[in-house]
N, C-alpha and C positions, 0 to 999 in steps of 0.2 A: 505954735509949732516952729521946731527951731528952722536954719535956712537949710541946714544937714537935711534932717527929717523929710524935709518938704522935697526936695533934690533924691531921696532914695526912694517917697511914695510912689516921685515922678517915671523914676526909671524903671520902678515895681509895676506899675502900671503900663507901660510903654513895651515893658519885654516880657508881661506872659498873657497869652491870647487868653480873652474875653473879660480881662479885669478892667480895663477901661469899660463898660457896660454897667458890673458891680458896681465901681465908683460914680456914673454917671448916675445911677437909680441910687443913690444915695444908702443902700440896703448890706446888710453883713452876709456874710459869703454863707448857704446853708444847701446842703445835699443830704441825701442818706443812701448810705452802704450796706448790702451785706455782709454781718460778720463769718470770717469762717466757723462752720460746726454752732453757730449761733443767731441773735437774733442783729436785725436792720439796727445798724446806729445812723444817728443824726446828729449836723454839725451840732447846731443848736442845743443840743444836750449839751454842751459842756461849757456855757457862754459864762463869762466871770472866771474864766480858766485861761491861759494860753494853750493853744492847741499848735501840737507841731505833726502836721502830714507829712511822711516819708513816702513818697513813692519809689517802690524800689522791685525787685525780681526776683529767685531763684539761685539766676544764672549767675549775677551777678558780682562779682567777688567784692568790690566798694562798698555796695548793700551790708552784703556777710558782717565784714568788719567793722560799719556802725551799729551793727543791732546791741552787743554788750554796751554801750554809751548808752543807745536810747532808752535799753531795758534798765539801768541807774538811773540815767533823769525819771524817767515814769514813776518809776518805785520813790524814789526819794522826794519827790516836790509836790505838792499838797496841790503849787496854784498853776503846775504844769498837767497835759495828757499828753500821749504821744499816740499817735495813730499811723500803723503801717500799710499803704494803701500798695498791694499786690497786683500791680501790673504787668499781670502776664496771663498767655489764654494755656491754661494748662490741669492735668486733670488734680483730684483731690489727694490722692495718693503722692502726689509730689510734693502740693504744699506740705502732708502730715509728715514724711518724710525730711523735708527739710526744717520744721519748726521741731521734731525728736532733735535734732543734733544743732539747731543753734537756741531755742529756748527764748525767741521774746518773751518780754513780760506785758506786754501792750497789746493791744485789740489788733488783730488782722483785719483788714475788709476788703474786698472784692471790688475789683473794678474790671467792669466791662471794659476792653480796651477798644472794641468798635464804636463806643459810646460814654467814654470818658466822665466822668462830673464836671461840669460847668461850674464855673466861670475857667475852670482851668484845662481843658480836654489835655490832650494826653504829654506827658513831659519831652521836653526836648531831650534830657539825656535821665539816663540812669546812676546811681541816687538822683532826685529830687526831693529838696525839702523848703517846704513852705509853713512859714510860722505865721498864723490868726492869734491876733489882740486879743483883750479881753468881751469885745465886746463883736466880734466875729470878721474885723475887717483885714486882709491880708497886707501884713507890715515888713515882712523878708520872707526873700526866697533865696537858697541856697542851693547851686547847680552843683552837681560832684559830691566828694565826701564831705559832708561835716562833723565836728566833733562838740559832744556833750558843751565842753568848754565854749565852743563858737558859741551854741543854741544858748548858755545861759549868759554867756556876758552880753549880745544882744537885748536879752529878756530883761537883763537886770541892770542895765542902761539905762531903761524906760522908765 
């Protein structure tokens, strides 16, 4: 591992609550969500993949404007998923409302926001996005917007 690598693990770890734990147990990051209008996914289903978590909201206008990027990356990359984790406590008719007029093409899942998924409980700000290796261990996290372009030259660094 280069001295880069080792220096970003370190910060990755040091600045999102409960991944110091993950990495102490030597073990890949695995939760499971409810999809909207569907069934529980889990991290785990998609290991051999990079998987990029977006947590993002409604409200939030940054969110809004990365969805067309992620709904490209999702569609277009074989050895990407993109999963938009909906943190907000809000009734069903808002999410359907909002996904008619922006059109992800990537799983929504539900997150309790009184009870977050571990190792990473709730984001410090809105977008968050955190990109899992291929083998499910958490290698970047992106605070603020990011764009398709960040998420693949990262990916395709490695």
């Amino acid at each position: 591992m280069t001295r880069m690598i080792r220096l970003v693990v370190l910060v990755l770890i040091l600045a999102v609550p409960g991944l110091q734990a993950a990495y102490a147990r030597g073990e890949p990051v695995d939760f499971s969500l409810p999809q909207l209008h569907g069934e529980t996914v889990s991290l785990s289903d998609f290991r051999q993949q990079w998987v990029v978590l977006n947590y993002w909201a409604t409200w939030c206008a940054p969110c809004r404007k990365e969805i067309p990027d992620l709904s490209s990356l999702h569609e277009d990359r074989d050895d990407i998923v993109v999963l938009g984790l909906a943190f907000e406590d809000t009734d069903m008719e808002t999410f359907d409302a909002f996904l008619e007029e922006y059109h992800p093409s990537y799983p929504i899942l539900l997150v309790d926001v009184y009870a977050p998924p571990e190792p990473f409980g709730a984001p410090k700000a809105l977008p968050t996005t955190i990109i899992l290796g291929l083998e499910g261990y958490p290698v970047k996290t992106f605070v603020g917007p990011v764009s398709r372009e960040s998420i693949e030259a990262f990916i395709d660094s490695r």
